[in-house]
N, C-alpha and C positions, 0 to 999 in steps of 0.2 A: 504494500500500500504506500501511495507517496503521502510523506508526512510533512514534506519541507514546504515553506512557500512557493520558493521559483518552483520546483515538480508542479504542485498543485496548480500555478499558474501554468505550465505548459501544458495541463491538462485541460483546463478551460480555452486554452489557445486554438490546440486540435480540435474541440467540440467547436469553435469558431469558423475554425477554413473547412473543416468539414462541412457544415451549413453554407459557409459561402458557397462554396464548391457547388454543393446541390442547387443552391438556389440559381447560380450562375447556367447547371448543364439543364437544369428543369423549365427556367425560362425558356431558354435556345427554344426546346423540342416543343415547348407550347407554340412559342410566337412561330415556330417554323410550319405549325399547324393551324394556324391562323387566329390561333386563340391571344387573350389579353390579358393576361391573370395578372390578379392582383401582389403586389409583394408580399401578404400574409397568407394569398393560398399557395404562394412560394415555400411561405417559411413553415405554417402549418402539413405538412405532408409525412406518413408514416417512416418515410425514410430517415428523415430529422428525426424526428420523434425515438425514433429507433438509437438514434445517433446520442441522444440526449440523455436515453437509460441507461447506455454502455455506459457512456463516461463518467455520467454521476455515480452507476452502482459501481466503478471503478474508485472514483477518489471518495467515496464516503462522506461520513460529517456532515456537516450544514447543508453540502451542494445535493446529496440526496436524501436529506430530510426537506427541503424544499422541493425538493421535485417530488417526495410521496404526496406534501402539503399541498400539490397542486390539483395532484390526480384524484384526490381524495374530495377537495372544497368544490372542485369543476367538475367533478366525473361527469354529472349528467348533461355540461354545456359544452364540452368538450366532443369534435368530431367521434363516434366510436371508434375507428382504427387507434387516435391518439389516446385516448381515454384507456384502451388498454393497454396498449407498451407501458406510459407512464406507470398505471396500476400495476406492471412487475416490479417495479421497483419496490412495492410494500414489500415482497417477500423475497428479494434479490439484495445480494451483497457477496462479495468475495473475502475469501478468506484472508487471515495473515499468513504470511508463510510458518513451519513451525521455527524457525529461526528466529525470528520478525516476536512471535508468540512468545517465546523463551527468555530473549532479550526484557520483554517490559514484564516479564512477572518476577526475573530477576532483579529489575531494579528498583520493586516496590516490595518484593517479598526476601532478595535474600540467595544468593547463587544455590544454595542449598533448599528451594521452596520445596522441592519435589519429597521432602525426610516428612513433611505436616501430611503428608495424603497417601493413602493405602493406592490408590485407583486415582490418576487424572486423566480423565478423557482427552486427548490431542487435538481430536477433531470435534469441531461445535455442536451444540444441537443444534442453535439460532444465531443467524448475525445478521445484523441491521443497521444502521447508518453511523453508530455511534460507538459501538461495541459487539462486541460476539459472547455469547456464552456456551459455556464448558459444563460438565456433568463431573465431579470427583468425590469420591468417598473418604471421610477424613481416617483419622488413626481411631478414633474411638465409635465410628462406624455409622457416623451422620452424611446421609447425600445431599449434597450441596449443589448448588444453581451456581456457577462464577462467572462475573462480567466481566468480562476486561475490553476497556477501552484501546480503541485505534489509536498508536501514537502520530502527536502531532495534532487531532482531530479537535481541541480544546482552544488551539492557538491559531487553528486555522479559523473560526465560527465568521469573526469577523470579513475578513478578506471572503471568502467562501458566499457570505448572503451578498455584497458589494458585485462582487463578480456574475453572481445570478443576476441582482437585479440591471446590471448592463445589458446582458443577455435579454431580458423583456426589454429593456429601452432601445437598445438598437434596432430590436426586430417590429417596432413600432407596432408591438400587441397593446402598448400603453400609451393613451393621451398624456402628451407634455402636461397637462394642466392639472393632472395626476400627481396629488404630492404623497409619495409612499413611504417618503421619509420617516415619519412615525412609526409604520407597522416594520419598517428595517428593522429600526432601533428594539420594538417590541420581542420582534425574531430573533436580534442578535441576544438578548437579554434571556429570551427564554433558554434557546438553545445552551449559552452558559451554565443557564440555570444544571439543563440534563446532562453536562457535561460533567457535572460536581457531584461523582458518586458518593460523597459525606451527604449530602441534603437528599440525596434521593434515597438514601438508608432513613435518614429520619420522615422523611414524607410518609413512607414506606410503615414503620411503626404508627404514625398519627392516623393514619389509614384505618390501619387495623383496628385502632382504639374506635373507631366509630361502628367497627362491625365484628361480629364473632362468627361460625361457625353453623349455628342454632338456624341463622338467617339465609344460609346456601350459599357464603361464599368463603372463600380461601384466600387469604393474605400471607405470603414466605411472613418466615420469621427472618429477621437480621442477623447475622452474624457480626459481632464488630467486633471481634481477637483479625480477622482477614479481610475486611473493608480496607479501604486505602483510596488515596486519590482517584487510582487508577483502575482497581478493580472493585465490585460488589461485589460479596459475599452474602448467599440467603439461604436458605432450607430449598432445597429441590420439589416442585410441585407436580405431580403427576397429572396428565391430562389428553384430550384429544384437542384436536383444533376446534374453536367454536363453530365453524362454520359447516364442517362433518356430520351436525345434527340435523342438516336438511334430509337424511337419510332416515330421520328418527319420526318417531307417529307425530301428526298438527299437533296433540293436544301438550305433547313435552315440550314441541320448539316454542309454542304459544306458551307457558308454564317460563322457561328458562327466558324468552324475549323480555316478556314483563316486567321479570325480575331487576333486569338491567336496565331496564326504562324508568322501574322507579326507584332505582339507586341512583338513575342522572338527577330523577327530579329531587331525590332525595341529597345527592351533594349540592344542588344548588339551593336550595331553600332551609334544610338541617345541618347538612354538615358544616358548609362554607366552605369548603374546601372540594375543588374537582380535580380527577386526572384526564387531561385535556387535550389527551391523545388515543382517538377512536381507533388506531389499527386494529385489526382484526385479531393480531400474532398477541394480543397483550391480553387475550379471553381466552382459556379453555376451559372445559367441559368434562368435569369427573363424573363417572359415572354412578350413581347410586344401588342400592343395596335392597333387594326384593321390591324391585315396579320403583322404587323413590326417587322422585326427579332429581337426584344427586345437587352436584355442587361447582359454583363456579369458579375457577383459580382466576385472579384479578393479578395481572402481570405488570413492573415498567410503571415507575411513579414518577420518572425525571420529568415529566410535562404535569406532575399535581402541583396548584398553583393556588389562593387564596382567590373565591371569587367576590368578588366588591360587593357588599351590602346594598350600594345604587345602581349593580347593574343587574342582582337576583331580584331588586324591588320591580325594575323594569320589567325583567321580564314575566313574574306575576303579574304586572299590570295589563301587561299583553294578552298573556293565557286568561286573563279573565275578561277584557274586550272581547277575547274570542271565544268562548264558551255561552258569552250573552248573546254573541252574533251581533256585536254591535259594529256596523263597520268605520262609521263615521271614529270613533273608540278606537279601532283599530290602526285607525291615520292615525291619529293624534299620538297614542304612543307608542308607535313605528317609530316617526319624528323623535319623540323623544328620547328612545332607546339608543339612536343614532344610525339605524338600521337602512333610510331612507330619508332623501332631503326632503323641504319643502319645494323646492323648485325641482325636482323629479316628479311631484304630485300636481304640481300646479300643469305642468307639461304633458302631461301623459296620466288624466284624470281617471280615462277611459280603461288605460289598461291596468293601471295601479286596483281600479276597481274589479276587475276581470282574475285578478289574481289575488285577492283578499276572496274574492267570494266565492273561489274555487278553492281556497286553500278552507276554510269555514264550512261549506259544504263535506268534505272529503275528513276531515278531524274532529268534525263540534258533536255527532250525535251520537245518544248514548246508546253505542253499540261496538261490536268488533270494528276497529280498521285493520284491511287487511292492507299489511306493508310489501308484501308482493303484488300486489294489482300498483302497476305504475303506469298506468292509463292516463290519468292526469297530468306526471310530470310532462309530457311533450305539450302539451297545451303551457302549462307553466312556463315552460322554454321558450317554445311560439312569442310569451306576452316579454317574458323577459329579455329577448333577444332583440326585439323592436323598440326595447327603450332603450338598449344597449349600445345600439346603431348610432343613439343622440351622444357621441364621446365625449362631447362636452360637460357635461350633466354627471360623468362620472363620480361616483361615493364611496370612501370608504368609511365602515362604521370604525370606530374605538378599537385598535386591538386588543383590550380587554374581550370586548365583546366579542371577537372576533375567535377567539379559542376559544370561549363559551359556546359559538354557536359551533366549532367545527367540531366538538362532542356530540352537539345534540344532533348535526345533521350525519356524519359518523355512523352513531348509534343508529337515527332511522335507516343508513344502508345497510348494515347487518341486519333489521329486521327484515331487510327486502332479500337481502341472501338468502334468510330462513325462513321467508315468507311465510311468518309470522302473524296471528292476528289478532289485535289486543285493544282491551275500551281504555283506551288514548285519555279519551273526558274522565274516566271513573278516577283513573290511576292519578292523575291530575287536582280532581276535585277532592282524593280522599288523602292527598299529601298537603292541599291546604289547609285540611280541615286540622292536621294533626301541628300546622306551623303556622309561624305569621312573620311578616314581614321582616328579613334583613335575618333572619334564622337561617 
């Protein structure tokens, strides 16, 4: 893995003239067929896009935790070809060498690490943009989870989002009027944050304090004698992948969906505290014991973040505009959540309308929603894409808000994977009733 800056930089170089390249031989062959294409169906084409996953799932870090963060927040406005090369990236990354491996556990644990472990697995279970982890059995016979961080990958965060966001600015996906400077600073700040395996041990513990076992889900215990900057140390959780349950009867996936739905609603309004990272790889699914809907292992707490008392107030203000169906209600605290400008409303009355009363329609009644019937989102796309065209008018909400929502919207694509179908309004109204505001 390149850990140095200049590498890192040569590596966004090559993702560079590679695009050029394309964009240059793609043009030729259109205009040579009489066509006119625009430079973004230039730059938009599965071959970039292809181009895009290699290199990020190459240098790691920041460059492809942004590119997961794309395909994830965009999936569904996103051409399908691009939408899913990006989406390997959730579950793509390459390894350290064992060399590479050796070296940083040596110099956070000790040229002698390998005398603490009966059993260290060489090769990962999981590796993801930030870290890999290991499976090993200690001396005294505990299986351990261990993360060890990509060297380099802590120092590069900065440089790494700078470099991306060049990457959207030249390929003129984004209006100049577009000031994304804030949600940078927000990214580079979080990304830190998960880089610092000491806080995500303790995230990791404050976690658990809010849930036990009783309740169906599974939190690692910490280890902190083998925490270190560099690596995490936790109890090994056994598991299937969550998403492997689409294979399981409706009424378990519907049973386990729920669960997790109102554990979102329950960090935002009880806990105060979310983990603000929807991957799919961060749920698994134990299985239970004579028919009992088992238990879910809750994975990766470097993205749990304190959520703002004034943006959990907002968004019960929301959820409850929209449970009265009020829509007039529903403008009003869009706007204020930050979600939505007033001059997007003022401009596009029609459509702004068209998609509140679609979304209202499809969540407010009390009954199943089924989160596989995605019939609606192309219509939502439709309205959304025609105010999208007005690039002036561009908005971004608060990146607070902005993790907030990229759990909640996350969370609804996993229920769409397990098409899932759950009273949205129940789970909702019965996690008010048990909280109040800024809880």
């Amino acid at each position: 893995m390149p850990s140095g800056r200049i590498a890192r930089l040569a590596g966004f170089s090559r993702l560079a003239g590679g695009v050029a390249g394309s964009v240059v031989g793609e043009g030729a062959r259109r205009m040579a067929a009489g066509e006119r294409p625009t430079i973004n169906e230039l730059l938009l084409t599965p071959a970039n896009a292809a181009r895009l996953a290699d290199r990020l799932s190459h240098l790691r870090g920041a460059a492809m935790k942004m590119g997961q963060m794309i395909s994830m927040d965009a999936g569904d406005l996103l051409p399908p070809e691009l939408s899913t090369i990006l989406a390997s990236l959730r579950d793509r990354a390459n390894f350290m060498p064992p060399k590479q491996l050796d070296k940083v556990l040596a110099q956070d644990w000790g040229k002698d690490w390998r005398k603490q472990f009966r059993r260290f697995e060489p090769r990962p279970i999981a590796a993801a943009s930030i870290g890999q982890v290991h499976r090993a059995l200690t001396r005294d016979g505990r299986m351990l989870a261990i993360k060890v961080q990509y060297p380099g990958v802590a120092k590069s965060i900065d440089s790494d989002v700078d470099n991306v966001a060049t990457l959207l600015r030249v390929s003129g996906l984004l209006p100049k009027e577009l000031d994304i400077e804030p949600l940078l600073a927000a990214a580079k700040e979080q990304l830190h944050e998960e880089a610092d395996y000491h806080r995500e041990g303790e995230q990791m513990q404050i976690y658990a304090s809010h849930l036990d076992e009783s309740e169906g889900f599974v939190v690692p215990t910490l280890d902190t004698e083998l925490t270190r900057d560099r690596i995490l140390a936790m109890s090994f959780e056994d598991g299937i992948p969550i998403e492997d349950l689409i294979s399981e009867p409706q009424e378990l996936r519907d049973t386990i969906f729920e669960r997790l739905l109102r554990l979102v609603l329950r960090e935002m309004f009880e806990f105060g505290i979310m983990q603000t990272d929807p991957n799919f790889a961060n749920f698994r699914y134990r299985r239970g014991e004579d028919g009992a809907p088992g238990q879910i292992v809750l994975l990766d707490f470097g993205a749990a973040r304190p959520v703002d008392p004034d943006i959990a107030a907002a968004y019960r203000s929301l959820l409850e505009a929209g449970l009265a169906k009020d829509a007039d209600r529903i403008r009003e605290e869009a706007i204020k959540a930050g979600f939505i400008s007033p001059v997007v409303i003022e401009r596009h009355p029609e459509r702004i309308g068209k998609i509140i009363d679609i979304i209202v329609e499809e969540m407010s009644p009390d009954a199943p929603f089924d989160f596989g019937d995605r019939s609606f989102v192309p219509l939502l796309k439709d309205e959304g894409m025609q105010i999208a065209e007005d690039r002036a008018n561009w908005h971004l909400p608060p990146a607070e808000t902005l993790f907030v929502q990229r759990k909640i919207s996350g969370t609804a694509l996993l229920g769409a994977r397990l098409e899932a179908k759950v009273n949205v309004r129940r789970a909702v109204q019965e996690t008010f009733r048990r909280t109040t505001v800024g809880n």
